[in-house]
Backbone bond lengths (Angstrom), bond angles and torsions (degrees), N, CA, C in turn:
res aa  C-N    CA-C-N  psi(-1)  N-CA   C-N-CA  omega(-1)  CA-C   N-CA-C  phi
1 X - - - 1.447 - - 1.519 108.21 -
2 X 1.413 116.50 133.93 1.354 112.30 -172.34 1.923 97.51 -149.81
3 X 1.181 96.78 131.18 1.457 123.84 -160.42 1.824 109.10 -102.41
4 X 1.282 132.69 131.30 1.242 126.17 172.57 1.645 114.63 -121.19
5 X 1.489 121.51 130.69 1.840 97.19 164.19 1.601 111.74 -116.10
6 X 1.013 134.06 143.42 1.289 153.09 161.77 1.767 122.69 -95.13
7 X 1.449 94.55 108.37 1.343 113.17 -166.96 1.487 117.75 -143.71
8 X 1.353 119.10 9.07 1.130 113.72 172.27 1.478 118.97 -154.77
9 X 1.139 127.17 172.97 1.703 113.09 -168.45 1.280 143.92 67.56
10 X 1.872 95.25 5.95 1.630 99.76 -177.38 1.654 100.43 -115.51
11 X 1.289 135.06 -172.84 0.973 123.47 148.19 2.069 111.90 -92.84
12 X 1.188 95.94 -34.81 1.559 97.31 170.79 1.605 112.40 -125.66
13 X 1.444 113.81 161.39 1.444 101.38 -177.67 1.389 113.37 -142.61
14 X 2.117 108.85 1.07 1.660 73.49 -169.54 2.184 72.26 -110.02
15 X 0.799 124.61 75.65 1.758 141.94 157.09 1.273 112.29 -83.84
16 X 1.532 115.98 98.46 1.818 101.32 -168.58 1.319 105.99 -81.87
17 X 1.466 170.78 -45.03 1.141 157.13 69.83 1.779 98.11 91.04
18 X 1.707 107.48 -67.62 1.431 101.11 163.92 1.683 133.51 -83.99
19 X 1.338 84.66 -8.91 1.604 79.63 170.09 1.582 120.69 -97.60
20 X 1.351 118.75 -15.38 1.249 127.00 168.24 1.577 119.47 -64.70
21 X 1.515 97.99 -37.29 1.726 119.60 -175.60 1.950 79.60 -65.95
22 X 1.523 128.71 -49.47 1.773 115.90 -149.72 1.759 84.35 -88.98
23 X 1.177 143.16 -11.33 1.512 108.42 174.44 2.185 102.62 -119.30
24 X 0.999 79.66 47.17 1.640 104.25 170.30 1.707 101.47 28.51
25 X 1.333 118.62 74.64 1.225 113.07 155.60 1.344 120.79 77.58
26 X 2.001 109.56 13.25 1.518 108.82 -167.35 1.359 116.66 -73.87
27 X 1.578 97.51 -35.04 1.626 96.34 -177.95 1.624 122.90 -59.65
28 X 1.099 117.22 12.10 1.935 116.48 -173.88 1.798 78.67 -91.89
29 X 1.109 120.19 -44.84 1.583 110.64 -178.81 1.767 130.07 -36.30
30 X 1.105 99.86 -24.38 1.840 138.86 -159.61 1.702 104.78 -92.77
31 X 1.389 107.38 135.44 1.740 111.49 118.81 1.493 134.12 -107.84
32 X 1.031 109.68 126.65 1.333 97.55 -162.24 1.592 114.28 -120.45
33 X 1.508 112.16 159.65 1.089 109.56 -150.92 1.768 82.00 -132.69
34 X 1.655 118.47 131.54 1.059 140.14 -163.25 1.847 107.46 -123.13
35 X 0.898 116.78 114.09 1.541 154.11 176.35 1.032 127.41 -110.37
36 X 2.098 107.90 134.84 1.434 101.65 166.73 1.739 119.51 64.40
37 X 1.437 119.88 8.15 1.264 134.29 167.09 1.348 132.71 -66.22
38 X 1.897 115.11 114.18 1.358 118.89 156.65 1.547 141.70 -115.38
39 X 1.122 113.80 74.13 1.053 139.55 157.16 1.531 152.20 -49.26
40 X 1.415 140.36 117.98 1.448 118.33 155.18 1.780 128.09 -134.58
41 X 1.693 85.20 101.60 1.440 85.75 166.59 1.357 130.44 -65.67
42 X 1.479 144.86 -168.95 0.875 130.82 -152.82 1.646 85.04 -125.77
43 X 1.373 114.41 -56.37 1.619 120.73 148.26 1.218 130.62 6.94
44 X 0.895 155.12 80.40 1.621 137.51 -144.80 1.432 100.45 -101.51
45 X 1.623 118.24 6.74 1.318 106.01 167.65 1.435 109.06 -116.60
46 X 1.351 113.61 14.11 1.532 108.96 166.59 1.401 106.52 -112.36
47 X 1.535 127.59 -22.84 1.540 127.10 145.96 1.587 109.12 -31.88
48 X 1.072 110.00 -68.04 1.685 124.36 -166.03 1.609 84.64 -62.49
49 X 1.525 134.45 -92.67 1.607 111.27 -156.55 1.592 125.56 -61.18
50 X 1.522 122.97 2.33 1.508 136.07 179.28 1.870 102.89 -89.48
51 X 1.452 103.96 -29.55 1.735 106.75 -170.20 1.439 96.73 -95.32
52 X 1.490 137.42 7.12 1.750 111.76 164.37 1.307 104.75 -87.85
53 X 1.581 119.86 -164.87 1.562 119.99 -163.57 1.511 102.85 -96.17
54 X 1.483 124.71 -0.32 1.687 123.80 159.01 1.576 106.82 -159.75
55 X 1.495 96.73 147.25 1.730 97.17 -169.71 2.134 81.03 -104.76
56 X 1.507 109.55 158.42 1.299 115.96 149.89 1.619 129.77 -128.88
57 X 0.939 105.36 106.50 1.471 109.25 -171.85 1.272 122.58 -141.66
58 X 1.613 108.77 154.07 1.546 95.76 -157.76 2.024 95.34 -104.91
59 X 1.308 109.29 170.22 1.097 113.36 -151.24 1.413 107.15 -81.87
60 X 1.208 104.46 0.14 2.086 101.10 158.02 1.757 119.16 -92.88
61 X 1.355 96.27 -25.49 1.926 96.84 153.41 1.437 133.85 -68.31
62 X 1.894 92.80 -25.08 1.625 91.08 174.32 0.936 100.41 -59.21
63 X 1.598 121.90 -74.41 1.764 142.45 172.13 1.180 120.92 -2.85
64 X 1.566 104.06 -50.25 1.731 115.38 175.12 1.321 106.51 -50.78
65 X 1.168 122.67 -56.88 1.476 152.14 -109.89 1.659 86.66 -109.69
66 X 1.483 121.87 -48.30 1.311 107.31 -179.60 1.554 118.65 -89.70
67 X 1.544 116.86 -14.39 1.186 119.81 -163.19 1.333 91.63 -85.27
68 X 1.557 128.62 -22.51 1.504 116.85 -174.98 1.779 112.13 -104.95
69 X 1.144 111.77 0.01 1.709 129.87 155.10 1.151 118.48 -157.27
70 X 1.284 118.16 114.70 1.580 122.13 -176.97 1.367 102.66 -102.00
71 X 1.367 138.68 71.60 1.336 148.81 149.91 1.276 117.39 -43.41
72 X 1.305 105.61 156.23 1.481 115.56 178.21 1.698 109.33 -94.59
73 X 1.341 118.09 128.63 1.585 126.01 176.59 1.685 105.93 -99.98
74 X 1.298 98.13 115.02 1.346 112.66 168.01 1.300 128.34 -44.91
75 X 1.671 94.09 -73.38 1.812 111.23 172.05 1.637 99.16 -135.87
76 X 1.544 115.67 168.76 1.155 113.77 -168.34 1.578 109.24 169.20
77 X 1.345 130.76 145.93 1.035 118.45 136.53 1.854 109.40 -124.26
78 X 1.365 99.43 168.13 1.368 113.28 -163.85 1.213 102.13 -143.09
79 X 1.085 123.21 92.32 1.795 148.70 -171.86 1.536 104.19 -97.71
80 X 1.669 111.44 122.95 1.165 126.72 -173.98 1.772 105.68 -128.35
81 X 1.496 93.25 136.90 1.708 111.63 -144.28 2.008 85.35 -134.25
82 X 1.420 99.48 129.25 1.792 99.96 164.83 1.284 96.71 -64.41
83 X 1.335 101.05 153.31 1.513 128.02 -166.70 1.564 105.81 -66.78
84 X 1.461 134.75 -20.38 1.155 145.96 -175.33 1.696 118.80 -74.00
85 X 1.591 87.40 -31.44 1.694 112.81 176.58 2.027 106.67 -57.39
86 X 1.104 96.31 145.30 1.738 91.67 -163.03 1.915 80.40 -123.83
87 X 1.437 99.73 149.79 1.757 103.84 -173.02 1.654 88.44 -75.18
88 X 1.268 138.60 -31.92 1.224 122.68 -169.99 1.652 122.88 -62.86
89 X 1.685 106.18 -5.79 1.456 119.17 172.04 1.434 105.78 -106.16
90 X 1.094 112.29 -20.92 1.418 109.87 173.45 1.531 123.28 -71.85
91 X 1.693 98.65 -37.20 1.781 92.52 -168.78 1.940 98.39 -96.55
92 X 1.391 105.65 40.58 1.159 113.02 -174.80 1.531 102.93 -101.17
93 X 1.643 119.52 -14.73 1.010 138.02 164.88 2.229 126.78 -100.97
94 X 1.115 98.46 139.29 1.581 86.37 179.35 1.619 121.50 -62.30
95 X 1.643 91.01 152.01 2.008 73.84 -152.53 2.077 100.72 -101.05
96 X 1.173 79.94 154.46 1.993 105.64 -172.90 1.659 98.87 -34.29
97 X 1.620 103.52 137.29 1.202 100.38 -177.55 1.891 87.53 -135.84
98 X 1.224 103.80 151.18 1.928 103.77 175.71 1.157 110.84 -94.92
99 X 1.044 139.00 -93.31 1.881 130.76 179.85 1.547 119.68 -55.55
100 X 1.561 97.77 124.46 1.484 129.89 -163.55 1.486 118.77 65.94
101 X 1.539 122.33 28.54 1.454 104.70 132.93 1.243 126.76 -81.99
102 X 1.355 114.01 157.31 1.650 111.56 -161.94 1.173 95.67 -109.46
103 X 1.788 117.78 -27.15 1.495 97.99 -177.19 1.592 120.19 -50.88
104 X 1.400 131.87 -13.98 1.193 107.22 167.64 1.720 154.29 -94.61
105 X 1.719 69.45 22.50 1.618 92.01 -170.74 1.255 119.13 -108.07
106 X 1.595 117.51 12.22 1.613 121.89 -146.11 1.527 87.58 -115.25
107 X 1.239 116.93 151.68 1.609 128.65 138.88 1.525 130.89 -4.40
108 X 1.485 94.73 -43.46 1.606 121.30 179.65 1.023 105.03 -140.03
109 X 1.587 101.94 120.65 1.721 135.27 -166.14 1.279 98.73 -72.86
110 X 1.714 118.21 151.92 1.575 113.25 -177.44 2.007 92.98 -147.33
111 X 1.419 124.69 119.29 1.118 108.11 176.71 1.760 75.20 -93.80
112 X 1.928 85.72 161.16 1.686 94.41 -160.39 1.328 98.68 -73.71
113 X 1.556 119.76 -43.38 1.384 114.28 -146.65 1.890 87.15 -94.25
114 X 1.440 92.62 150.48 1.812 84.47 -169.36 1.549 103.41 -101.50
115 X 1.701 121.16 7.97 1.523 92.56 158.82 1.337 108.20 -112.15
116 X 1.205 127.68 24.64 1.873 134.71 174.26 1.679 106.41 -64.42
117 X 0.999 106.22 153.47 1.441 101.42 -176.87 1.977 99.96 -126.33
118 X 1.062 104.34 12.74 1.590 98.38 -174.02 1.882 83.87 -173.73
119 X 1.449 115.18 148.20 1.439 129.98 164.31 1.475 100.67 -140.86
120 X 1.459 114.94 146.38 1.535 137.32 -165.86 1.387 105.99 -133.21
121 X 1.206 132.04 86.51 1.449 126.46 -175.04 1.849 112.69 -102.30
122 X 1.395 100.87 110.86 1.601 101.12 164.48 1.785 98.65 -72.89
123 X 1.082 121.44 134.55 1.510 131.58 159.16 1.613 116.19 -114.61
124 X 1.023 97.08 95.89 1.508 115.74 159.98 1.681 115.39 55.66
125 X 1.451 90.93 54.11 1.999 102.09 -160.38 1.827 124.72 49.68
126 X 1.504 94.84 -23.66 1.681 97.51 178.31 1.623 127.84 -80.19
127 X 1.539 113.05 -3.57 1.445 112.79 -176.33 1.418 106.65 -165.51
128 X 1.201 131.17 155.27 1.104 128.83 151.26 1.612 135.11 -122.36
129 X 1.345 124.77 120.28 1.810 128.95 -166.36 1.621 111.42 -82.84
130 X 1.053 118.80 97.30 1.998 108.33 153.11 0.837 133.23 -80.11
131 X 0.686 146.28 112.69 1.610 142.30 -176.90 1.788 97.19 -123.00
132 X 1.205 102.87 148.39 1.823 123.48 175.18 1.532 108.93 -164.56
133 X 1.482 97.25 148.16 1.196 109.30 -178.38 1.993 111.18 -80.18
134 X 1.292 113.61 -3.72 1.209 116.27 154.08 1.884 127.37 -109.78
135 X 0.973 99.88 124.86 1.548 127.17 -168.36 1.634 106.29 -46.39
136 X 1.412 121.88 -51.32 0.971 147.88 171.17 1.844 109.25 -33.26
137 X 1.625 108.26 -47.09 1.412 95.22 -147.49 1.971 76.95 -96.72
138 X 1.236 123.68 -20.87 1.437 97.72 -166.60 1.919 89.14 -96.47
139 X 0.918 127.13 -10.14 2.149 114.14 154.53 1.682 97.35 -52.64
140 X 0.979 139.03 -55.35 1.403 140.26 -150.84 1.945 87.93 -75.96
141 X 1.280 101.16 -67.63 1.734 96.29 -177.03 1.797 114.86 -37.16
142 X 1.451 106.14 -49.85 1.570 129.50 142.95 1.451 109.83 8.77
143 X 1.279 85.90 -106.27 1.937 112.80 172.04 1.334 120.31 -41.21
144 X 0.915 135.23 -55.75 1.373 143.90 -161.32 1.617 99.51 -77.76
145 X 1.949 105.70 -60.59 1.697 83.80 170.33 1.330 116.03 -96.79
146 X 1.366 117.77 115.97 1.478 113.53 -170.12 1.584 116.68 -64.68
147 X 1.506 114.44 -9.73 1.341 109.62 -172.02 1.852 111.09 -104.33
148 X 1.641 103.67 3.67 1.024 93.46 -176.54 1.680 121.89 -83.01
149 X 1.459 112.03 154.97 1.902 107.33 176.96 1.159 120.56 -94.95
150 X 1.316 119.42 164.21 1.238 136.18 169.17 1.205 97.64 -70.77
151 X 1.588 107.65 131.27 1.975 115.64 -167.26 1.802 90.89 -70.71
152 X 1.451 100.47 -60.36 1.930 96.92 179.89 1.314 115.92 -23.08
153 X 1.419 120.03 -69.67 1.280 133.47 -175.01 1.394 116.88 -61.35
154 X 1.234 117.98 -45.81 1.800 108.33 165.84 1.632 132.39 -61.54
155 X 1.746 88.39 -17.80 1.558 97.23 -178.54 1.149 104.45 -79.39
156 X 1.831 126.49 -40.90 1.486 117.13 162.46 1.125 137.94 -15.79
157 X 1.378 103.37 -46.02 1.806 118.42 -167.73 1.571 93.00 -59.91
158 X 1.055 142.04 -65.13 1.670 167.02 -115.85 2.000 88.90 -107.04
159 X 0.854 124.41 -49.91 2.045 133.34 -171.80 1.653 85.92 -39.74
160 X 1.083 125.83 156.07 1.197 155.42 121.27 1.624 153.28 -46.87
């Protein structure tokens, strides 16, 4: 599991549009299940499914959804599930919340929900966290933003 944050060098960062463009198209792989969201589209029907307590959608609706408004996400998490994963196993677990989990601040990375295979966190318009259980898609997040860190390594700074 390998974790990235992006916090510097953009003018905005939690724009999913660019972060989809830096892990090349992974999320169409996904359904994903959206938590803990603050948002405002302009859309009043993606206001309405972003403001209940979980959105479900599969990762060509996200796609839709950003390519035809690319809004800015405040806070959020954005939990990505193989397509095989059914929400009735999912909401069998408590669902992803962004401010004051700690798993993402530790030494050892934790996506919250334990059958997600990728988490996308807007934090509070100022940063945004990926983390995936494949290595591959957060090198690509990597590359693209050159200023972003390795979550491990930034959490170092902060250890005791």
């Amino acid at each position: 599991m390998k974790g990235a944050i992006l916090r510097r060098g953009e003018e905005y960062y939690t724009y999913m549009s660019k972060v989809f463009a830096a892990i090349k198209d992974e999320q169409l792989k996904y359904n994903w299940l959206i938590t803990d969201c603050i948002c405002y589209p302009q859309n009043a029907k993606y206001t309405e499914l972003l403001s209940q307590e979980y959105a479900w959608i599969t990762g060509e609706e996200l796609t839709h959804m950003i390519d035809r408004e690319d809004f800015q996400w405040i806070w959020g998490v954005l939990s990505g599930f193989m397509k095989n994963i059914t929400l009735e196993e999912v909401l069998k677990y408590k669902l992803p919340y962004a401010d004051g989990f700690t798993g993402f601040w530790g030494s050892t990375l934790n996506i919250q929900h334990p059958l997600a295979d990728i988490e996308i966190v807007p934090w509070d318009s100022s940063l945004v966290l990926a983390i995936s259980r494949n290595n591959i898609v957060i090198d690509n997040f990597m590359n693209y933003f050159p200023l972003a860190q390795d979550l491990t390594t930034y959490n170092k700074q902060f250890e005791k």
